[in-house]
RONU-808141 format. One record per residue (C-alpha): x, y, z; residue in three letters. Coordinates in nm, 2 decimals, padded with zeros to 4 digits. Example, Ala and Ser with C-alpha at 12.3 -4.5 7.8 and 13.67 -1.06 7.14 Angstrom:
% residues 2
+--------+--------+--------+-----+
|     px |     py |     pz |   r |
+--------+--------+--------+-----+
|  01.23 | -00.45 |  00.78 | Ala |
|  01.37 | -00.11 |  00.71 | Ser |
+--------+--------+--------+-----+
END
This chain:
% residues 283
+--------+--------+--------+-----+
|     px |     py |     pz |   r |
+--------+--------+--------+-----+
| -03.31 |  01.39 |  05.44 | Unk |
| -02.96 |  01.38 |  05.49 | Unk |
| -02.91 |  01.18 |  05.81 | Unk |
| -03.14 |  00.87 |  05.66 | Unk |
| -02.93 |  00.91 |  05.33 | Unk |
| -02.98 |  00.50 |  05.26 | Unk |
| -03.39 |  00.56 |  05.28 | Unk |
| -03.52 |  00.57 |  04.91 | Unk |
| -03.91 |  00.65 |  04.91 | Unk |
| -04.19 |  00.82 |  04.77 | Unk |
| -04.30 |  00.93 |  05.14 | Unk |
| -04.11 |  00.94 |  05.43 | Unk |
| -04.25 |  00.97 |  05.81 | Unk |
| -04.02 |  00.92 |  06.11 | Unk |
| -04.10 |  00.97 |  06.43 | Unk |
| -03.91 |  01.13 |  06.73 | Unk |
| -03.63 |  00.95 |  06.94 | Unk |
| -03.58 |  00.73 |  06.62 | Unk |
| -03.25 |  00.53 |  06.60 | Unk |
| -03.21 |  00.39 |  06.23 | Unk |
| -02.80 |  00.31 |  06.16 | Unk |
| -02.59 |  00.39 |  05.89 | Unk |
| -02.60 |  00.06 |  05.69 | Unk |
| -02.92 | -00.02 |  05.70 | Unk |
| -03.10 | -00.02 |  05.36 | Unk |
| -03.45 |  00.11 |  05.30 | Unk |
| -03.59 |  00.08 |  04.93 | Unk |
| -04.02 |  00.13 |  04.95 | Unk |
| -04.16 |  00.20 |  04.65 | Unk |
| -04.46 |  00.39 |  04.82 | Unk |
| -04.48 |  00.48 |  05.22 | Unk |
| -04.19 |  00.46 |  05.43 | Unk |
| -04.34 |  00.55 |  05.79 | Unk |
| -04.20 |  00.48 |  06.18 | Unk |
| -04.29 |  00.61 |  06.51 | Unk |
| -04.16 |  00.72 |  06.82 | Unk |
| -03.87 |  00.60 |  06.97 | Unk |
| -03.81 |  00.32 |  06.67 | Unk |
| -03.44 |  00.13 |  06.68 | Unk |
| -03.38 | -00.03 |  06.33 | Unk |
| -03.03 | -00.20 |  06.41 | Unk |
| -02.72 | -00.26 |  06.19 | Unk |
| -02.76 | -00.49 |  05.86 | Unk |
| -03.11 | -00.48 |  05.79 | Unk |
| -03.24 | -00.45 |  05.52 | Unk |
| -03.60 | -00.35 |  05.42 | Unk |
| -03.76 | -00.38 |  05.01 | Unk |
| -04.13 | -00.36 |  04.98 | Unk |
| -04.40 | -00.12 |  04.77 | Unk |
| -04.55 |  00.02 |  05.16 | Unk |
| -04.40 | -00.02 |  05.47 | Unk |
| -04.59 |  00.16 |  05.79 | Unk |
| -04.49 |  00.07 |  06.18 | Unk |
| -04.60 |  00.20 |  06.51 | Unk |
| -04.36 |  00.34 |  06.80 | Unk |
| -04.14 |  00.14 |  06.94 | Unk |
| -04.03 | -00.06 |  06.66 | Unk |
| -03.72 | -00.23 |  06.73 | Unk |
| -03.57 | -00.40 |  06.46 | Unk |
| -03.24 | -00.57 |  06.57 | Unk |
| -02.95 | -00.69 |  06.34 | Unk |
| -02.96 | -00.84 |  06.05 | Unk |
| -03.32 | -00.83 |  06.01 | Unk |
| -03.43 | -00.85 |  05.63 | Unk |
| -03.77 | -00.78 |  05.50 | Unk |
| -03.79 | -00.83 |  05.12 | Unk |
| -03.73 | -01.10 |  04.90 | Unk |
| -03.91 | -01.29 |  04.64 | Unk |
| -04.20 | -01.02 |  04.48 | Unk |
| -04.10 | -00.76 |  04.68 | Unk |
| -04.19 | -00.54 |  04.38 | Unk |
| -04.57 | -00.66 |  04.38 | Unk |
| -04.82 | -00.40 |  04.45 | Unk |
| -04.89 | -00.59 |  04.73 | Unk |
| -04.60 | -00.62 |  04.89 | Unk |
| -04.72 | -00.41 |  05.21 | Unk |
| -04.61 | -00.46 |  05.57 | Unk |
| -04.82 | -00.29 |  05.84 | Unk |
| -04.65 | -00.34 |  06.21 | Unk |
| -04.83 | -00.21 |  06.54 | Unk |
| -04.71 | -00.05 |  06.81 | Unk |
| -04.46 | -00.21 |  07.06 | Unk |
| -04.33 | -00.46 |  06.86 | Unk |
| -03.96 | -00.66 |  06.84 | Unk |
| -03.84 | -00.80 |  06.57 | Unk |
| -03.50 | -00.97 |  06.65 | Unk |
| -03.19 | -01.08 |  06.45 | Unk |
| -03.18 | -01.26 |  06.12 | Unk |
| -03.56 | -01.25 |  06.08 | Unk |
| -03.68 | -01.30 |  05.73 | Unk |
| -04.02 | -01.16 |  05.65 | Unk |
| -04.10 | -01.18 |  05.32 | Unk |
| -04.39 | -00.97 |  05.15 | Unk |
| -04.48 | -01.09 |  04.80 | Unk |
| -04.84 | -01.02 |  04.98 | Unk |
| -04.97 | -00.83 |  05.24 | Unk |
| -04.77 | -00.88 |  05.59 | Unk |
| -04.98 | -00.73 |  05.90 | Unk |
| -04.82 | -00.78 |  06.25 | Unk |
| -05.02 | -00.63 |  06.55 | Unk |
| -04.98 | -00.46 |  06.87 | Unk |
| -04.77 | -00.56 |  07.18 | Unk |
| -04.58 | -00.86 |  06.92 | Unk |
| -04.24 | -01.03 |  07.01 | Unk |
| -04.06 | -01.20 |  06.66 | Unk |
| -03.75 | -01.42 |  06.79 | Unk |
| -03.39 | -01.47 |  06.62 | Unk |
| -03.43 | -01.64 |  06.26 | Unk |
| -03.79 | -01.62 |  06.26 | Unk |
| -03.88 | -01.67 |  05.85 | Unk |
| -04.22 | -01.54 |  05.74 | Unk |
| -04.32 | -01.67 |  05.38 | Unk |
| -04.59 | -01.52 |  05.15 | Unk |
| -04.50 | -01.71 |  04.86 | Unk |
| -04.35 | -02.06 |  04.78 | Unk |
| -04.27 | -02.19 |  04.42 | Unk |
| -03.99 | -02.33 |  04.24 | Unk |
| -04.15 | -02.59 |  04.01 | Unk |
| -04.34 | -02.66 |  03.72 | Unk |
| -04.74 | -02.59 |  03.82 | Unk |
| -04.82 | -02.70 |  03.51 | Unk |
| -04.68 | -03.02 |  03.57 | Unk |
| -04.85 | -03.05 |  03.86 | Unk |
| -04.62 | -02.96 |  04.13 | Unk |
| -04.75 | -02.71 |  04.40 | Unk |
| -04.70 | -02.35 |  04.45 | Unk |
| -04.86 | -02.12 |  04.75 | Unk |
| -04.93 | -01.75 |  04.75 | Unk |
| -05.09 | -01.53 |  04.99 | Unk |
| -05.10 | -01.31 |  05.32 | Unk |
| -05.00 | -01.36 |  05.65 | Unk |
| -05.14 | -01.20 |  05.98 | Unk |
| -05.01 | -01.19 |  06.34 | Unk |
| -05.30 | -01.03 |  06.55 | Unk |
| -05.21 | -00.85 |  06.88 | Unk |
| -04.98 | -00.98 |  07.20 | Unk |
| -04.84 | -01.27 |  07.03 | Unk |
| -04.47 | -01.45 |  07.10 | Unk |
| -04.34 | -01.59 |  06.76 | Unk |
| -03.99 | -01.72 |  06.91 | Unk |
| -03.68 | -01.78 |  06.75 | Unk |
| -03.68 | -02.02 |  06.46 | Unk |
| -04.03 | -02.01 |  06.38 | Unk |
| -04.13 | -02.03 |  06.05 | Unk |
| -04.52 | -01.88 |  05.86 | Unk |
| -04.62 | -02.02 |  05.53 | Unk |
| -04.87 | -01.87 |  05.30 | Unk |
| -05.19 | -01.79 |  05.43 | Unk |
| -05.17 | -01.84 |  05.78 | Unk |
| -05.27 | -01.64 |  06.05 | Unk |
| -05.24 | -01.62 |  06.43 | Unk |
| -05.47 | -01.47 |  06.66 | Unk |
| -05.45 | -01.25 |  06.96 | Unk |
| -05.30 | -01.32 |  07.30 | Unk |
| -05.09 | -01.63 |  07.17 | Unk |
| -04.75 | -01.82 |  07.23 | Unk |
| -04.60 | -01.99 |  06.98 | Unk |
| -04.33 | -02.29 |  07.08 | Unk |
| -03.99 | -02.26 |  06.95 | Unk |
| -03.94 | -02.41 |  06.61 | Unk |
| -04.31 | -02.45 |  06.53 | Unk |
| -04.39 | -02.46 |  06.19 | Unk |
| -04.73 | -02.26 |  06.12 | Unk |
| -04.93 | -02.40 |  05.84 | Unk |
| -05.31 | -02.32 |  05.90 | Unk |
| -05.44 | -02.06 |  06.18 | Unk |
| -05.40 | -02.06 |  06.51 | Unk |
| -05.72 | -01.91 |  06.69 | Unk |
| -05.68 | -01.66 |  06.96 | Unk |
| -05.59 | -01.72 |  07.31 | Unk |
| -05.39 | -02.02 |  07.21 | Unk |
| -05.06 | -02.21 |  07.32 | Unk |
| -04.91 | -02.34 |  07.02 | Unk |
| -04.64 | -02.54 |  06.92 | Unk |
| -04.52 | -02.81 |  06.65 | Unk |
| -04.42 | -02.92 |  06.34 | Unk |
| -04.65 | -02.88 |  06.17 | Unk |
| -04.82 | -02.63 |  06.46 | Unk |
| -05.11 | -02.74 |  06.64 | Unk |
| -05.30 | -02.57 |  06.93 | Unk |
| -05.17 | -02.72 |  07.30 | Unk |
| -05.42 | -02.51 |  07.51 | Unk |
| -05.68 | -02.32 |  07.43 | Unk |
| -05.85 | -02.00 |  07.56 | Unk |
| -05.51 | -01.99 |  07.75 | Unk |
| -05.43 | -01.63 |  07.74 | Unk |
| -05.46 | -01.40 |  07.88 | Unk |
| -05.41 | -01.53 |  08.29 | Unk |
| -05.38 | -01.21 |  08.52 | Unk |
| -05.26 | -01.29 |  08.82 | Unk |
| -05.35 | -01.25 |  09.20 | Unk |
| -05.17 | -00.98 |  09.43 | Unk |
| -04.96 | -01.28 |  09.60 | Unk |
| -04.88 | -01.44 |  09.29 | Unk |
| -04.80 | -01.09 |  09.16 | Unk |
| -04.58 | -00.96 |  09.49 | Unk |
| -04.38 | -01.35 |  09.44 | Unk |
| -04.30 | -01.25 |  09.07 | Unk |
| -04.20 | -00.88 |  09.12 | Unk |
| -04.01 | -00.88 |  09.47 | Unk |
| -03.76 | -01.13 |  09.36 | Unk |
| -03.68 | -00.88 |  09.06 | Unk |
| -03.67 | -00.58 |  09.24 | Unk |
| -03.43 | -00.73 |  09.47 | Unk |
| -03.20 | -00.85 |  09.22 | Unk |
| -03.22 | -00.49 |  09.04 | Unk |
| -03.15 | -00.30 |  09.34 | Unk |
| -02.80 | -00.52 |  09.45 | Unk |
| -02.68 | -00.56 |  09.07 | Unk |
| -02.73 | -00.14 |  09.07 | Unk |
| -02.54 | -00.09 |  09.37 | Unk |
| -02.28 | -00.34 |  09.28 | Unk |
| -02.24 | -00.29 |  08.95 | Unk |
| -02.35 |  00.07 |  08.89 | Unk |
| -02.18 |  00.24 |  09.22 | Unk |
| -02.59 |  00.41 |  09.32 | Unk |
| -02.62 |  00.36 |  09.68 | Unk |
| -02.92 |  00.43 |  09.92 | Unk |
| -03.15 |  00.25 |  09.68 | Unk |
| -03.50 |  00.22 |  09.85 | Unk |
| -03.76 |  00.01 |  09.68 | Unk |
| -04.07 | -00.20 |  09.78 | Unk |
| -04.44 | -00.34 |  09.62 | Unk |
| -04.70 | -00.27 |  09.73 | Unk |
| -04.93 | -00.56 |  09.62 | Unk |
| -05.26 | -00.41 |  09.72 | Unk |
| -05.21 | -00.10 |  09.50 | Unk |
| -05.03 | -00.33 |  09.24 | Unk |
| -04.74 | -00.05 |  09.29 | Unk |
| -04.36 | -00.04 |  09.27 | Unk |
| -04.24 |  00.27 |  09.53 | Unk |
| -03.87 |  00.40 |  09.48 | Unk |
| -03.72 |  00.62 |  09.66 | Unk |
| -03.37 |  00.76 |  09.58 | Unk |
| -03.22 |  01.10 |  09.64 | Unk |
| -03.54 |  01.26 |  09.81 | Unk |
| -03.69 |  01.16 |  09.48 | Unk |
| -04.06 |  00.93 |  09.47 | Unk |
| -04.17 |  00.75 |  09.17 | Unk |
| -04.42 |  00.52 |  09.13 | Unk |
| -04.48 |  00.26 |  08.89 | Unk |
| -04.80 |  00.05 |  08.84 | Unk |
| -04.75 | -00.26 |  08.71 | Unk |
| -05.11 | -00.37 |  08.59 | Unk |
| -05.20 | -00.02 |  08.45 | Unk |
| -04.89 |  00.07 |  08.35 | Unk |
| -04.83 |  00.41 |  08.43 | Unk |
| -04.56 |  00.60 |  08.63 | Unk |
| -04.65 |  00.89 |  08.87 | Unk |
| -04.39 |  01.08 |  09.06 | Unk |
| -04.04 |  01.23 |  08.96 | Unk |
| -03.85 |  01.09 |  08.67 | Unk |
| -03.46 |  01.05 |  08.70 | Unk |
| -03.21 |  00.88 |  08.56 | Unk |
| -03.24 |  00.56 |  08.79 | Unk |
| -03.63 |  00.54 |  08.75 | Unk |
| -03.61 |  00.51 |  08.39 | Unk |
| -03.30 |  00.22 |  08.42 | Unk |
| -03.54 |  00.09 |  08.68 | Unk |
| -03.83 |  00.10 |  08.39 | Unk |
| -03.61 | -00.05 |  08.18 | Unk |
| -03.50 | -00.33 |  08.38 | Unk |
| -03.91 | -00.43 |  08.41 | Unk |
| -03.87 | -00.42 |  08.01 | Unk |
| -03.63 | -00.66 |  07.98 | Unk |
| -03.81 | -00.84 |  08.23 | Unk |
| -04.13 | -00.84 |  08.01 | Unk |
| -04.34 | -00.55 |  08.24 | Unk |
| -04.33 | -00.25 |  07.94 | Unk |
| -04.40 |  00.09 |  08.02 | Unk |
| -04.50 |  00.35 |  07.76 | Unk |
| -04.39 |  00.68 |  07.85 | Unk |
| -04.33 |  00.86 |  07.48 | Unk |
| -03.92 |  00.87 |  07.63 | Unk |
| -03.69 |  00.59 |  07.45 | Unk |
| -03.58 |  00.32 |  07.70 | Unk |
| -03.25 |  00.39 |  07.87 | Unk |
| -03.05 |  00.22 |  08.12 | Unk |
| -02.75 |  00.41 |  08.34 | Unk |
| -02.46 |  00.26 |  08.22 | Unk |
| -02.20 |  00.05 |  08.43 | Unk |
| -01.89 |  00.17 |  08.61 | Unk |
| -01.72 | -00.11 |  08.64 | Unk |
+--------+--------+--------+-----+
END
């Protein structure tokens, strides 16, 4: 496969709308397999026996995902769907490596499956073993997973936190070492007002930085808090967008997906099967 030329595996699966650059390294022993709309940045490097990730992977710069026993037969990585995994991460899979659904990993995040350096047989310690992130979990930047740790679903990790035992579902979470702040947290849906009070203020500031800064004019946008609903309108054009379900109705353009990727950015994600893309500026 000419155009993935730096990908060396035994099997190779990638999806549509993938965006993998030039210098970025790919040795798997086994399975090498990415789905839709997958973004593996500039500088990353990935080295393991079985590698498998969902759409909408993004793997920003300088991400590397190897190291020590990266040759082990269990040196797998299994990633969800939805996930971002951003600059200078360091996940390394001398074991298994499973990262769920809907997961944010922050700048310089280090995962470790294995720890040694010293004589064991003089008694000095050593730590081996997997780590799992479950599903809609924040690991932010700086964060660091030993050996055989684990955190649950619907969690938010504080910045810095050192993980060194499991962290149960629904948790806030911070420390050094990491220890559970609040629990049965997450998830906290919110009411239609507290809901309009989030998503009007964004709106607004989307539709005057797009005129301004993109030259579109005759912008008209409102939320409808009952139906939970963002209406544009633009050039005779409807679309709709529903924030809780998360599903778009209505005509697709150019300015309803920069609109969709706008709430992206800030943190409402809607799956259409189409890469994110914003219009660029003019100015």
């Amino acid at each position: 496969m000419e155009k993935y030329k730096n990908i060396t595996a035994k099997e190779i699966i990638i999806g549509n709308n993938c965006q993998i650059a030039d210098d970025v390294q790919i040795n798997v022993r086994g399975r090498f397999d990415i789905g839709d709309c997958s973004i593996i940045k500039s500088g990353t490097t990935i080295q393991c026996e079985e590698f498998i990730a969902g759409e909408y992977l993004y793997m920003s710069k300088s991400v590397e995902i190897g190291r020590g026993g990266f040759t082990n037969k269990e040196a797998i990585v299994h990633i969800g769907q939805h996930v971002g995994i951003f600059e200078n991460t360091l996940i390394n899979p001398n074991s298994p490596v499973t990262i769920g659904d809907e997961v944010g990993i922050g700048t310089e995040v280090m995962i470790w499956t294995h720890g040694a350096w010293l004589d064991v047989t003089q008694g000095f310690p050593s730590d081996f073993g997997p780590v799992t992130i479950g599903n809609n979990v924040w690991l932010p930047a700086r964060t660091i997973m030993l050996p055989n740790t684990s955190i649950g679903d619907n969690c938010v990790i504080g910045i810095g936190s050192i993980i060194t035992k499991p962290i149960p579902s629904n948790s806030m979470a911070a420390g050094s070492p990491c220890r559970v702040l609040r629990e049965n947290y997450y998830p906290r849906p919110l009411d239609k007002e507290a809901l309009a009070n989030l998503i009007v203020p964004m709106l607004s500031y989307w539709k005057q930085s797009t005129e301004e800064r993109k030259g579109i004019q005759d912008i008209h946008i409102s939320f409808d808090k009952e139906n939970h609903a963002i209406q544009l309108d633009w050039n005779n054009k409807q679309t709709l967008f529903d924030v809780i379900n998360k599903k778009i109705t209505g005509e697709n353009h150019p300015l309803s997906e920069d609109l969709r990727d706008f709430l992206r950015r800030k943190g409402i994600k809607i799956f259409t099967g189409n890469p994110f893309v914003s219009i660029k500026s003019i100015v």
